[in-house]
Gaussian input, Z-matrix of N, CA and C with variables (Angstrom, degrees):
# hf/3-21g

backbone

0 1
 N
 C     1     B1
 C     2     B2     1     A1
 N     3     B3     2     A2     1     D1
 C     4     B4     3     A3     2     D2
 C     5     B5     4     A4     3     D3
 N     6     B6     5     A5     4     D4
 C     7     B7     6     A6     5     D5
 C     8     B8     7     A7     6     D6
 N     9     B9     8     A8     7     D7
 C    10    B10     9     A9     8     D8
 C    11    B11    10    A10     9     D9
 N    12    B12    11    A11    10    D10
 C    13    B13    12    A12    11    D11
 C    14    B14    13    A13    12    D12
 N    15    B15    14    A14    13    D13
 C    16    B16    15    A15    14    D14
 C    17    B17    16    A16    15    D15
 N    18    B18    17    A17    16    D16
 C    19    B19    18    A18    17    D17
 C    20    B20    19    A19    18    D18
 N    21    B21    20    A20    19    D19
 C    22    B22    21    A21    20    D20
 C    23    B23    22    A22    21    D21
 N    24    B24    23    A23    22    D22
 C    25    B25    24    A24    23    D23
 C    26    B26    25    A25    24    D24
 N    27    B27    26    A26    25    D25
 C    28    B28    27    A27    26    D26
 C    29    B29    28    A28    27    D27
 N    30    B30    29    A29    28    D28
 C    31    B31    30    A30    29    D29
 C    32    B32    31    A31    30    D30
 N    33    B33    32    A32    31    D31
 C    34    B34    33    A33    32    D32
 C    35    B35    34    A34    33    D33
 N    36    B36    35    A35    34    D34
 C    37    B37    36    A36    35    D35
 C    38    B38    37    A37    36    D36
 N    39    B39    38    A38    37    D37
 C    40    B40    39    A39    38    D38
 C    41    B41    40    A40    39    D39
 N    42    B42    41    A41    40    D40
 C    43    B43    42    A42    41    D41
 C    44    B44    43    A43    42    D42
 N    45    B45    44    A44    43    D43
 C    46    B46    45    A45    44    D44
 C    47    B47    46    A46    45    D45
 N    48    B48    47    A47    46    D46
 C    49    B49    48    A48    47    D47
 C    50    B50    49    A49    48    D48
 N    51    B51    50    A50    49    D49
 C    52    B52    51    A51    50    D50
 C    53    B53    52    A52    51    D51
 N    54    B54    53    A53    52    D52
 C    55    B55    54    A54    53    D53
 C    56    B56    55    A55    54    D54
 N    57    B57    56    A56    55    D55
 C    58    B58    57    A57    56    D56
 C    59    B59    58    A58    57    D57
 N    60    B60    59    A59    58    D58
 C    61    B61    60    A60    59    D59
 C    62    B62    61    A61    60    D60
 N    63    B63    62    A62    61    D61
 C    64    B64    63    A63    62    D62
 C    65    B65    64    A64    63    D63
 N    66    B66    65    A65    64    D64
 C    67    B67    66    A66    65    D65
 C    68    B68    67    A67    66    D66
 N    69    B69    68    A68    67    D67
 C    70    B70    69    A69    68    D68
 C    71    B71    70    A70    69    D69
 N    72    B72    71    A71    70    D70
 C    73    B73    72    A72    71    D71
 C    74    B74    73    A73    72    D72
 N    75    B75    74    A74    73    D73
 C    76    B76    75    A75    74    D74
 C    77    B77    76    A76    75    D75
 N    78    B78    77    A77    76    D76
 C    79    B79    78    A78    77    D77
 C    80    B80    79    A79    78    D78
 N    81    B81    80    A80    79    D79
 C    82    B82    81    A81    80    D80
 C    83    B83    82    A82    81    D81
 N    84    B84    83    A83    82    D82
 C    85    B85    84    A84    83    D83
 C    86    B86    85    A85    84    D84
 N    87    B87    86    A86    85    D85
 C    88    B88    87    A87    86    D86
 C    89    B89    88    A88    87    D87
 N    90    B90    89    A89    88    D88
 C    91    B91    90    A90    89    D89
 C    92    B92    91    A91    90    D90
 N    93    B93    92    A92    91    D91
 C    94    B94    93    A93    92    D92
 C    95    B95    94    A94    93    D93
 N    96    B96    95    A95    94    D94
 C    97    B97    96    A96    95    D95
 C    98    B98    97    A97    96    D96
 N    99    B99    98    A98    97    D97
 C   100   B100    99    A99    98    D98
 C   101   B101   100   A100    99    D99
 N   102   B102   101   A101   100   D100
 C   103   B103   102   A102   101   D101
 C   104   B104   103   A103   102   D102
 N   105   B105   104   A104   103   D103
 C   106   B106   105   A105   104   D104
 C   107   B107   106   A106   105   D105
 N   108   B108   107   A107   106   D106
 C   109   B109   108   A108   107   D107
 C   110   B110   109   A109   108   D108
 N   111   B111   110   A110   109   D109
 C   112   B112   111   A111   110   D110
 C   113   B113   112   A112   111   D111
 N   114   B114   113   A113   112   D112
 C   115   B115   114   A114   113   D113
 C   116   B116   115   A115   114   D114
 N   117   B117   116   A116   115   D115
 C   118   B118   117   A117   116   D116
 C   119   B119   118   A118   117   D117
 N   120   B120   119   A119   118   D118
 C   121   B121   120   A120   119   D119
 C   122   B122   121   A121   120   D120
 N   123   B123   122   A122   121   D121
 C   124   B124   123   A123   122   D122
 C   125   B125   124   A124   123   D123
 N   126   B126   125   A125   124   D124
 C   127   B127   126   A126   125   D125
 C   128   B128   127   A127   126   D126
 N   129   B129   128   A128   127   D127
 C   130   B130   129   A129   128   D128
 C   131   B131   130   A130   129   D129
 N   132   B132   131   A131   130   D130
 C   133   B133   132   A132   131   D131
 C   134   B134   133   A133   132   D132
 N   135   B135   134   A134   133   D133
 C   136   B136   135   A135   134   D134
 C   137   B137   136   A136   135   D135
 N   138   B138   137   A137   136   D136
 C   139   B139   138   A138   137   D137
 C   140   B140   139   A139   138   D138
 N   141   B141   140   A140   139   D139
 C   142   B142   141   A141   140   D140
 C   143   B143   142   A142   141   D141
 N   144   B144   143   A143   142   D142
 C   145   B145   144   A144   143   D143
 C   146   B146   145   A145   144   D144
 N   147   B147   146   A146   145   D145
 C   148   B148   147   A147   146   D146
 C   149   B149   148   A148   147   D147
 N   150   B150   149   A149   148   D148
 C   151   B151   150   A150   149   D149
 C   152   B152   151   A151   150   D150
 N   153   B153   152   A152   151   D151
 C   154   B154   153   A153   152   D152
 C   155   B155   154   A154   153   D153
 N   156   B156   155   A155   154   D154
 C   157   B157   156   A156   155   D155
 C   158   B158   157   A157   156   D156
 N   159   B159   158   A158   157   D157
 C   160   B160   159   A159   158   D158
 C   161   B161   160   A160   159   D159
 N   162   B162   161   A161   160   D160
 C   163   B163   162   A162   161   D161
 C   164   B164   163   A163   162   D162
 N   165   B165   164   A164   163   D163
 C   166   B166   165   A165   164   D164
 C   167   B167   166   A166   165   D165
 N   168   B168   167   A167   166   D166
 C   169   B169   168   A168   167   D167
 C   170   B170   169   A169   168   D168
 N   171   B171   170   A170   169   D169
 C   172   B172   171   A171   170   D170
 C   173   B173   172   A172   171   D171
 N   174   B174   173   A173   172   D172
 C   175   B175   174   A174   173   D173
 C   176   B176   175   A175   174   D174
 N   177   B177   176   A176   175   D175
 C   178   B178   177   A177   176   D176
 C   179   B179   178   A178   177   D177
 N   180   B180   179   A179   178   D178
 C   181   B181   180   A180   179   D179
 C   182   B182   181   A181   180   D180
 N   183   B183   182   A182   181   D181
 C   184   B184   183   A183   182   D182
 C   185   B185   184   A184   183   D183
 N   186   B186   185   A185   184   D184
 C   187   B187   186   A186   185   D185
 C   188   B188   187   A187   186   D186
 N   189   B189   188   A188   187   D187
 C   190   B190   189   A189   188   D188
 C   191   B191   190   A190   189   D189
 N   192   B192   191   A191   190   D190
 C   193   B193   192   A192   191   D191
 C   194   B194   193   A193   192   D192
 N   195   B195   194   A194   193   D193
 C   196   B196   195   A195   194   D194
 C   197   B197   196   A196   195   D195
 N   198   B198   197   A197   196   D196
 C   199   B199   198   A198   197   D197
 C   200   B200   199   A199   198   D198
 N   201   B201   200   A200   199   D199
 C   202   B202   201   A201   200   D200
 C   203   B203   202   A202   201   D201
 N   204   B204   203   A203   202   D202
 C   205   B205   204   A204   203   D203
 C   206   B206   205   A205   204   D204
 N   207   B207   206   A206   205   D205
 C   208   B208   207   A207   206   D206
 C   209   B209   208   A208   207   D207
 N   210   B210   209   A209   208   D208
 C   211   B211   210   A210   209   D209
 C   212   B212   211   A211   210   D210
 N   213   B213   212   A212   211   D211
 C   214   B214   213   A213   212   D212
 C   215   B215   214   A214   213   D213
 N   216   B216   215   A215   214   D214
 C   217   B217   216   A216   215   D215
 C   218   B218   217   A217   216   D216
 N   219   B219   218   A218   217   D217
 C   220   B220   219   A219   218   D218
 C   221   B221   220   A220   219   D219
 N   222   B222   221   A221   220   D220
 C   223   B223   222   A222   221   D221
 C   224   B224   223   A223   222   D222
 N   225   B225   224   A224   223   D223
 C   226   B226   225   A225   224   D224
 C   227   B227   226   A226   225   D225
 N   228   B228   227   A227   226   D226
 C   229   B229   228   A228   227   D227
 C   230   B230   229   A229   228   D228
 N   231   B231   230   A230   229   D229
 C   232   B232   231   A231   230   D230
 C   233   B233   232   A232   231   D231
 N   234   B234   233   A233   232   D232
 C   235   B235   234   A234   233   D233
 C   236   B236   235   A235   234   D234
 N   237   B237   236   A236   235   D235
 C   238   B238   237   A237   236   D236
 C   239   B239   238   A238   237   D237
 N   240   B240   239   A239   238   D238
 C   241   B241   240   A240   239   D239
 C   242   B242   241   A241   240   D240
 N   243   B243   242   A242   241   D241
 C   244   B244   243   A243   242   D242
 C   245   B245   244   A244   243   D243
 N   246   B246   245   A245   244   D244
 C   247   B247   246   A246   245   D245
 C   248   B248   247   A247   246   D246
 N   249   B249   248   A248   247   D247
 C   250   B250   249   A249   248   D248
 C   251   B251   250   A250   249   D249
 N   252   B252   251   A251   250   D250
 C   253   B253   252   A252   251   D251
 C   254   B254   253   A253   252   D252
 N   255   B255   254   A254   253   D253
 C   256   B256   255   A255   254   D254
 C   257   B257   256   A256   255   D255
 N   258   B258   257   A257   256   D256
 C   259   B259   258   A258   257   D257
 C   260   B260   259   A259   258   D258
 N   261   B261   260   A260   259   D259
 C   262   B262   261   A261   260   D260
 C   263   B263   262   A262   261   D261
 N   264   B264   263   A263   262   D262
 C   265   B265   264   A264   263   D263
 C   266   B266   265   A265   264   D264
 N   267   B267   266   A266   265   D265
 C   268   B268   267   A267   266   D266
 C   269   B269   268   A268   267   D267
 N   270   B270   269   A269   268   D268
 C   271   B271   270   A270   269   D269
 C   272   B272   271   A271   270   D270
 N   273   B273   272   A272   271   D271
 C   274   B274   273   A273   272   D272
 C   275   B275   274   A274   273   D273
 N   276   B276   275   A275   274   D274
 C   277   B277   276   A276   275   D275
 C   278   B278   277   A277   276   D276
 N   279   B279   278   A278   277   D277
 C   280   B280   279   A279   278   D278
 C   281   B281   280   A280   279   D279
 N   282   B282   281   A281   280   D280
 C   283   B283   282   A282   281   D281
 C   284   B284   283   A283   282   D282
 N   285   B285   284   A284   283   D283
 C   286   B286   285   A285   284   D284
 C   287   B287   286   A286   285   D285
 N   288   B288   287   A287   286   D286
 C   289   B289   288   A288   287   D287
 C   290   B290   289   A289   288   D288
 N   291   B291   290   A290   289   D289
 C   292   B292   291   A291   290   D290
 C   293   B293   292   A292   291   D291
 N   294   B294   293   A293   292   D292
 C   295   B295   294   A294   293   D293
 C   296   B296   295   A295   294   D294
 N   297   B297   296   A296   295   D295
 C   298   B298   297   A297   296   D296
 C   299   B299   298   A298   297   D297
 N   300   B300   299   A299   298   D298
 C   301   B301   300   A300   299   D299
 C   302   B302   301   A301   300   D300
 N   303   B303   302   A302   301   D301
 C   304   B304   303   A303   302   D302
 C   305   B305   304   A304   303   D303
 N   306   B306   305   A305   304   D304
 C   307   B307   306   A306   305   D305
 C   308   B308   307   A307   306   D306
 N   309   B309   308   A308   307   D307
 C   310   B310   309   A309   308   D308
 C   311   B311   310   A310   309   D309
 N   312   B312   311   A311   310   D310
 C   313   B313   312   A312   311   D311
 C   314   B314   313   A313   312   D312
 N   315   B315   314   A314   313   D313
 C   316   B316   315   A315   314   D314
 C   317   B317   316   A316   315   D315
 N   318   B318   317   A317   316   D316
 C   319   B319   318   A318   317   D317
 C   320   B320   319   A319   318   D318
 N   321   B321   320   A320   319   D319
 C   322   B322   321   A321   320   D320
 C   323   B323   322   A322   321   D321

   B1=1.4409
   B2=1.5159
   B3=1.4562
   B4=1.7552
   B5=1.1975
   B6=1.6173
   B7=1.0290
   B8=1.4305
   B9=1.0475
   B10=1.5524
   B11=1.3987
   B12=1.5866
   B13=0.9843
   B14=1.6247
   B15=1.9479
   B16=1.7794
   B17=1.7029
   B18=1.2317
   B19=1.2162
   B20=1.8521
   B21=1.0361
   B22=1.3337
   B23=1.4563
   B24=1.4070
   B25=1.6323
   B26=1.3434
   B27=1.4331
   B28=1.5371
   B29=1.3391
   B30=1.7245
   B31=1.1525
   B32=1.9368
   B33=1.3323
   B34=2.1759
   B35=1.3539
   B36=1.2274
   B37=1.3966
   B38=1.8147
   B39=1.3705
   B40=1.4645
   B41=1.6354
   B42=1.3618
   B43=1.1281
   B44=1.6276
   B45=1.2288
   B46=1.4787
   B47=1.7979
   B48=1.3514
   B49=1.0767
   B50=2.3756
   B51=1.0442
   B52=1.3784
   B53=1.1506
   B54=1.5079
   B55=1.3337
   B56=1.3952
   B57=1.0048
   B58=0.9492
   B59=1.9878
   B60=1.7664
   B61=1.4152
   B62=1.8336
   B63=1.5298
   B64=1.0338
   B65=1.4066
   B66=1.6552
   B67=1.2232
   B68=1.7837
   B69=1.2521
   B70=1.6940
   B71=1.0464
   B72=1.6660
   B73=1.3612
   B74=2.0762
   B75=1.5271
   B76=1.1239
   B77=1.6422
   B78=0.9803
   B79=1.7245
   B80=1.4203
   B81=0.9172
   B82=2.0397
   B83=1.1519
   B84=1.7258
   B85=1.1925
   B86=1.6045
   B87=0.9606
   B88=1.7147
   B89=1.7407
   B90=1.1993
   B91=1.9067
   B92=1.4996
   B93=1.5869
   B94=1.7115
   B95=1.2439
   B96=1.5307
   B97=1.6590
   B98=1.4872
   B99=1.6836
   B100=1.0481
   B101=1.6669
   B102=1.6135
   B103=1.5173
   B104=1.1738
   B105=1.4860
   B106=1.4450
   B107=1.4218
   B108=0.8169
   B109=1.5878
   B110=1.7986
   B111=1.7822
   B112=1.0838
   B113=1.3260
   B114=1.1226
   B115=1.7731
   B116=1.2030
   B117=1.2779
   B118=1.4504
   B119=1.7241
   B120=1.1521
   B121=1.2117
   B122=1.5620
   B123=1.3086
   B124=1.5309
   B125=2.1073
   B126=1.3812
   B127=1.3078
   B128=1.4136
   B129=1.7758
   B130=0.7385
   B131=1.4855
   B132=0.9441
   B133=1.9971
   B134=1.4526
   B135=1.1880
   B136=1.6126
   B137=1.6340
   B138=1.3348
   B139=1.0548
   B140=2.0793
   B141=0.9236
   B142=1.4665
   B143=1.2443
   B144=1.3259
   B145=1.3774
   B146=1.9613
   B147=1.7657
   B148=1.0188
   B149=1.4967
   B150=1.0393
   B151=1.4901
   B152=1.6692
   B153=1.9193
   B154=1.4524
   B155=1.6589
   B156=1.2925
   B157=1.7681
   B158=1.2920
   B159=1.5670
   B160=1.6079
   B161=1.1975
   B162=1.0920
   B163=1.0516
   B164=1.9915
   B165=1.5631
   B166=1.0930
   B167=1.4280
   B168=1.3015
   B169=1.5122
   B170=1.5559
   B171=1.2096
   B172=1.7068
   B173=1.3336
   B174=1.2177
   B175=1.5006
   B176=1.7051
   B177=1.4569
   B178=1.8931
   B179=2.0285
   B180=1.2518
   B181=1.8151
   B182=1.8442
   B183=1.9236
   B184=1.2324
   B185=1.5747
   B186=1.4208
   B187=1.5653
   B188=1.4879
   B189=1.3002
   B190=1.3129
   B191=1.4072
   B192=0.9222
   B193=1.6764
   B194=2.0787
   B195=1.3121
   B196=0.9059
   B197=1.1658
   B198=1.4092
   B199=1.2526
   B200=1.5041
   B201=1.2879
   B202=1.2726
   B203=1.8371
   B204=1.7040
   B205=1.3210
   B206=1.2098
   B207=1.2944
   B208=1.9310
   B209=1.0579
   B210=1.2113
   B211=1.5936
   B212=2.2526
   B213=1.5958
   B214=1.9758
   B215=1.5297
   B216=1.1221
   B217=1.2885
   B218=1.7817
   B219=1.3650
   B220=1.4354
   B221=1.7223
   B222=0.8268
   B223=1.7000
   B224=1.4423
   B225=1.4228
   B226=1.6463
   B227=1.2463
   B228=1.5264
   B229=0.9844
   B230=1.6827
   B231=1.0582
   B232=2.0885
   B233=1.4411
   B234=1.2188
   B235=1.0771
   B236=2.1825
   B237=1.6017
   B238=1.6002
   B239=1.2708
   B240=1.4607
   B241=1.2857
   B242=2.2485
   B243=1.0174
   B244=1.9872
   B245=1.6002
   B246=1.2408
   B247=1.7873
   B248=1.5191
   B249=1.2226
   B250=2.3654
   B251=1.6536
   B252=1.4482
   B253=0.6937
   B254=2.1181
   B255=1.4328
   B256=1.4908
   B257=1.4728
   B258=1.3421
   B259=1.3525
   B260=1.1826
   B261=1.0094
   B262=1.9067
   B263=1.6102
   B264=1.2312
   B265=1.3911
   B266=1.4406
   B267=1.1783
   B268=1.7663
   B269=1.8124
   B270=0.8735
   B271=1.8698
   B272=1.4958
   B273=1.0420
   B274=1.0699
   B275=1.9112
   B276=1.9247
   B277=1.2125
   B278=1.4242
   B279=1.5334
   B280=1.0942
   B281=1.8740
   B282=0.8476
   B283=2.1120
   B284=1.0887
   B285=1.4421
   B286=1.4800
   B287=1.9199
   B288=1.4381
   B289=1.4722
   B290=1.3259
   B291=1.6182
   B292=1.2382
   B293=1.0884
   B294=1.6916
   B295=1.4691
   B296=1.4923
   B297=1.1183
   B298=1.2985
   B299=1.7464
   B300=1.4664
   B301=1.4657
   B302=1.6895
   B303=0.8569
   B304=1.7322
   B305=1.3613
   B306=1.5039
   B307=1.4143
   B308=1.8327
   B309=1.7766
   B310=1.8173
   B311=1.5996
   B312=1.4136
   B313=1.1224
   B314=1.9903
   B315=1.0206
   B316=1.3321
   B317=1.5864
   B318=1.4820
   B319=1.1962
   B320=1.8044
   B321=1.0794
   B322=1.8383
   B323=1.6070
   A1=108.74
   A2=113.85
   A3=116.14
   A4=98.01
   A5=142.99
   A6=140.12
   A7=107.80
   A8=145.17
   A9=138.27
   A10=110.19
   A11=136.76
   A12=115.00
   A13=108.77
   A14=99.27
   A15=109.06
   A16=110.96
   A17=128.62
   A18=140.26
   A19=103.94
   A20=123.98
   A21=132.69
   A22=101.42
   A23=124.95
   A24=106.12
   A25=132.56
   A26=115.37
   A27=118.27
   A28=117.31
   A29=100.37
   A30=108.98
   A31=116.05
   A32=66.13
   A33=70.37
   A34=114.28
   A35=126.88
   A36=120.87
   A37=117.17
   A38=90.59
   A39=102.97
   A40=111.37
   A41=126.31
   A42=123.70
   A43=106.65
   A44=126.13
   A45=113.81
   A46=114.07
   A47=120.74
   A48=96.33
   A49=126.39
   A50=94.50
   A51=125.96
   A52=106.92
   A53=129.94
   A54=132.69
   A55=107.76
   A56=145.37
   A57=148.89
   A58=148.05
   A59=102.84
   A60=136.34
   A61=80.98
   A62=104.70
   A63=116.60
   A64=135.42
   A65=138.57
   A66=150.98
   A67=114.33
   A68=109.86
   A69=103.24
   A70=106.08
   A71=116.79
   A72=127.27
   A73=93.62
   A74=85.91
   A75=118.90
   A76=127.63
   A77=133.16
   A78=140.55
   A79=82.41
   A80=133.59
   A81=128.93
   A82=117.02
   A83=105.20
   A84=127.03
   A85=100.07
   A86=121.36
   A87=133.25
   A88=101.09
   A89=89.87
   A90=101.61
   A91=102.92
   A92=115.31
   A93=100.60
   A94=99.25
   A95=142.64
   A96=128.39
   A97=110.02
   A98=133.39
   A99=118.55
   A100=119.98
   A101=99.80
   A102=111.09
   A103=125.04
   A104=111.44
   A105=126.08
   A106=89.16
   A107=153.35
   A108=156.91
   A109=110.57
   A110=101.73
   A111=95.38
   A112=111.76
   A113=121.10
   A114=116.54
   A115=99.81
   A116=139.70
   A117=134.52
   A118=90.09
   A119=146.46
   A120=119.93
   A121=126.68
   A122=108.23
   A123=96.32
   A124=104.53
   A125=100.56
   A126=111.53
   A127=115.43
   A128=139.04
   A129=130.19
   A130=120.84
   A131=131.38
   A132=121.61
   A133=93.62
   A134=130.95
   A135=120.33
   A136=114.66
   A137=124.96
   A138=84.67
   A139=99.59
   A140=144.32
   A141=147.75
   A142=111.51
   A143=96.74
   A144=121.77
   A145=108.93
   A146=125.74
   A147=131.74
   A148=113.54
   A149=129.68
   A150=117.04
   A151=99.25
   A152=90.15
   A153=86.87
   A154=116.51
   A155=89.10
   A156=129.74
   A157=122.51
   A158=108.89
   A159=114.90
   A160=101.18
   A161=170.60
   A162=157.08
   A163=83.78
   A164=119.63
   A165=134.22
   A166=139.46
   A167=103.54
   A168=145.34
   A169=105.07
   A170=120.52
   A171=124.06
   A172=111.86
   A173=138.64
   A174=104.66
   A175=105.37
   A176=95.69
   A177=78.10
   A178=93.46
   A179=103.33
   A180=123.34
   A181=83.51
   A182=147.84
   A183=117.11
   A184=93.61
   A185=106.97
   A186=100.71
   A187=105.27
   A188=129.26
   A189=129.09
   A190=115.61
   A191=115.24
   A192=123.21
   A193=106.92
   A194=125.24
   A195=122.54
   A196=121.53
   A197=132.50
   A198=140.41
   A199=132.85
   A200=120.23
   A201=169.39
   A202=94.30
   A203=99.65
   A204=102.29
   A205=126.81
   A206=111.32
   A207=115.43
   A208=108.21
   A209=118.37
   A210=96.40
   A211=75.26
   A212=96.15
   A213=103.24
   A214=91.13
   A215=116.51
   A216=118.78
   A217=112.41
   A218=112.08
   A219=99.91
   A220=103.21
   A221=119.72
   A222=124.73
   A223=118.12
   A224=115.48
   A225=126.61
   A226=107.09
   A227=145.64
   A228=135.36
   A229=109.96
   A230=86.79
   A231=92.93
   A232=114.50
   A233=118.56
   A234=94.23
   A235=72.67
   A236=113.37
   A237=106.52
   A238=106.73
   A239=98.52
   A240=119.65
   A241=104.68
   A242=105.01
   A243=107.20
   A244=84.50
   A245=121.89
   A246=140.21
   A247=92.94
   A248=114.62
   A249=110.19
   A250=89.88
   A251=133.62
   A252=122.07
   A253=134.18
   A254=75.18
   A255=111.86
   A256=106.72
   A257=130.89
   A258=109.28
   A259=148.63
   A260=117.86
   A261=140.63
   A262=89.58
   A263=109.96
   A264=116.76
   A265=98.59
   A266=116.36
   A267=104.70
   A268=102.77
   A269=110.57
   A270=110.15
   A271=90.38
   A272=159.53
   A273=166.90
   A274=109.14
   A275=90.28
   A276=100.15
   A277=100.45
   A278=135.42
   A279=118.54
   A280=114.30
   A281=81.00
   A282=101.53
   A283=122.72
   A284=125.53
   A285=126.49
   A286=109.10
   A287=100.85
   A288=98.19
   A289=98.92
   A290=124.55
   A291=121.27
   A292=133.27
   A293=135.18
   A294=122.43
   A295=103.62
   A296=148.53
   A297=156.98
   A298=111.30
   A299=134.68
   A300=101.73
   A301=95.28
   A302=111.45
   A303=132.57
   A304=96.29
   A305=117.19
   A306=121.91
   A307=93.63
   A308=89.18
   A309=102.70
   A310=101.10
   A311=110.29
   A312=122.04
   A313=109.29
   A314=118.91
   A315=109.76
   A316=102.48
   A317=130.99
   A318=125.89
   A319=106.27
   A320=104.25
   A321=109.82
   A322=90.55
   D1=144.99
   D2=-163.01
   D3=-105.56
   D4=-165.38
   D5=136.89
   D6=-80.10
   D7=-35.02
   D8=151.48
   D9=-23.34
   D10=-47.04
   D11=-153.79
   D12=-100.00
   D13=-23.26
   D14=165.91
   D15=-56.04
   D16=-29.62
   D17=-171.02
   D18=-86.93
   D19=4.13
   D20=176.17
   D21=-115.53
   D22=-9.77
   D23=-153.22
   D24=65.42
   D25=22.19
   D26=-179.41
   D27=-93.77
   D28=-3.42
   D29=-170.20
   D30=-44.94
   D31=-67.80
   D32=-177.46
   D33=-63.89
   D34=-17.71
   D35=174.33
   D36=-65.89
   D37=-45.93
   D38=175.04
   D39=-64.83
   D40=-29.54
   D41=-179.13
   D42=-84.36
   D43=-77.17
   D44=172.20
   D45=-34.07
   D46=-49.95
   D47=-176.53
   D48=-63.64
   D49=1.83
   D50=-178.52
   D51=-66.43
   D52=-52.09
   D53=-170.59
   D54=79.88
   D55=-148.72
   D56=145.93
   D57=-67.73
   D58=-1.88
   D59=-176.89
   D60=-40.77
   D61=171.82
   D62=160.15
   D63=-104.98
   D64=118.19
   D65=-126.81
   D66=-102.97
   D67=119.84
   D68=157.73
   D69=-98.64
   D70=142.02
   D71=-173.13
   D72=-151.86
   D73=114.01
   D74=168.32
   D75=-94.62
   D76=111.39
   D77=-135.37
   D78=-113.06
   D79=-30.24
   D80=-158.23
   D81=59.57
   D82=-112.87
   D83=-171.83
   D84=-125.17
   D85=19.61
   D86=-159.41
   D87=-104.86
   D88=119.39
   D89=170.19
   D90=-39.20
   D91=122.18
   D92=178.39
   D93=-57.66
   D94=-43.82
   D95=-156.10
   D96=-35.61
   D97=-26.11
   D98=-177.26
   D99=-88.68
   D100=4.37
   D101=167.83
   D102=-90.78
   D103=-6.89
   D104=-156.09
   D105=-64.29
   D106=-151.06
   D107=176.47
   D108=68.84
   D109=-50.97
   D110=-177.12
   D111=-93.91
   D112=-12.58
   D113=-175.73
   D114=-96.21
   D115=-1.80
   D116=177.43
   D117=-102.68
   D118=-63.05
   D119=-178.18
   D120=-102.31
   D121=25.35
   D122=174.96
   D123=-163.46
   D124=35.42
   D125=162.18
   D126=-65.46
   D127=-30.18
   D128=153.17
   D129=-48.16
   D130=9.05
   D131=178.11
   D132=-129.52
   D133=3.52
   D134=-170.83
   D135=-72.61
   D136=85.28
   D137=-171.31
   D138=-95.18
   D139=60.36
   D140=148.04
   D141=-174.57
   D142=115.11
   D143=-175.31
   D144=-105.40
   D145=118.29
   D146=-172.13
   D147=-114.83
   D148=143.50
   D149=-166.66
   D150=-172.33
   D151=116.82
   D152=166.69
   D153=-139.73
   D154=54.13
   D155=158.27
   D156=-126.71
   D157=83.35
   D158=-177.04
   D159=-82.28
   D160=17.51
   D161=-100.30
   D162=-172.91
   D163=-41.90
   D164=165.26
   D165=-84.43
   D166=17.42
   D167=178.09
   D168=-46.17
   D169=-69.96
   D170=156.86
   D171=-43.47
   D172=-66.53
   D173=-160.63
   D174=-94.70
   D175=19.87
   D176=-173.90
   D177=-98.44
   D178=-16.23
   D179=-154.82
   D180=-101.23
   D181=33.44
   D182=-164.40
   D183=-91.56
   D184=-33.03
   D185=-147.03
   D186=-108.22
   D187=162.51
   D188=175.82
   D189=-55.45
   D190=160.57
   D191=-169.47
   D192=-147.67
   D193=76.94
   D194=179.29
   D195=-77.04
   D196=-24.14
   D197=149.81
   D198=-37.12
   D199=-68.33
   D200=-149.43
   D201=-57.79
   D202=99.32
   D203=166.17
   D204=-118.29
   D205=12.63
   D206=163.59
   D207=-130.88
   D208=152.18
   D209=175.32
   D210=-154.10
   D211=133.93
   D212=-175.18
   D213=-122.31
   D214=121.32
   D215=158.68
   D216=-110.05
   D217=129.33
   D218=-155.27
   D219=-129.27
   D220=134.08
   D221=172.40
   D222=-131.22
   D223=156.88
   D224=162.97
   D225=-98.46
   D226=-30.74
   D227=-131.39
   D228=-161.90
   D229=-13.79
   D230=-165.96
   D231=-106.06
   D232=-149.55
   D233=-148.83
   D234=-172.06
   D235=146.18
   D236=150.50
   D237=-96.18
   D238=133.82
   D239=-177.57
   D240=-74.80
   D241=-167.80
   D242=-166.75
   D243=-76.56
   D244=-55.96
   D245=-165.72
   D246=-57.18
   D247=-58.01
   D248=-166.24
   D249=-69.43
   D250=-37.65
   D251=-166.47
   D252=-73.66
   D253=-28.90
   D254=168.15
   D255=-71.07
   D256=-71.79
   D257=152.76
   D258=-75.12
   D259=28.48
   D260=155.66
   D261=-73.75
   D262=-66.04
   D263=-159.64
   D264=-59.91
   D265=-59.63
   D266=-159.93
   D267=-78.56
   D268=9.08
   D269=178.95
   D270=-99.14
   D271=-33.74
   D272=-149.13
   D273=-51.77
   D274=-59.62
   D275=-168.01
   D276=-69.51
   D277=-19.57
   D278=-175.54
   D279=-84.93
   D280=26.88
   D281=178.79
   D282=-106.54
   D283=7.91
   D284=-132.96
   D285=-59.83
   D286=-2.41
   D287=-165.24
   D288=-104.53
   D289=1.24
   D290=166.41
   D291=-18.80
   D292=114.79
   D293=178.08
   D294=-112.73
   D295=-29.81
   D296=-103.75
   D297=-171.34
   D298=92.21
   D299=168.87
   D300=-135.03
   D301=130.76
   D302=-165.45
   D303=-114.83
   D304=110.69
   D305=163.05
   D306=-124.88
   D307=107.05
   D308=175.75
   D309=-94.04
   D310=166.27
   D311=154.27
   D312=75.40
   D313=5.26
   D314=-167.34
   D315=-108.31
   D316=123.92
   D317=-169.29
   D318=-78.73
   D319=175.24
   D320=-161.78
   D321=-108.75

């Protein structure tokens, strides 16, 4: 799923029509609120999660993710704050199948 296609409203179409398979969902540059739908009920099947709104780190990181083997959090300019970072950390364990976590762009 693109942010092109959350910005159409295809969102839920594309997800019900899904069944239950397991989902990459790529956020872009797109306010998660227009993902909310899918990360509130079907973060369990995600398995790649893309995000280049750290800043949205909390509500994109709420729910467990047992699937979930990439997870990109991506920035030009920002930075995780103590709070995104704190829940980076404690979402973690609910990943356990994690292979992959790519935090680009964030200065040290």
């Amino acid at each position: 799923m693109t942010p092109a296609a959350a910005k159409k409203g295809l969102l839920d179409v594309f997800a019900e029509r899904s069944g239950k398979r397991p989902l990459t969902v790529d956020v872009g540059d797109v306010a998660s609120g227009l993902y909310m739908s899918i990360l509130s009920t079907d973060m369990y099947r995600i398995q790649t999660l893309i995000s280049e709104v750290p800043r949205d780190v909390g509500m994109l990181l709420e729910k467990p993710a047992p699937l979930l083997r990439t997870l990109c959090l991506r920035s030009q300019d920002s930075f995780l704050a103590e709070s995104e970072a704190r829940t980076l950390f404690d979402f973690l364990p609910s990943a356990p199948g994690i292979q992959r976590l790519e935090l680009r762009g964030f200065p040290l």
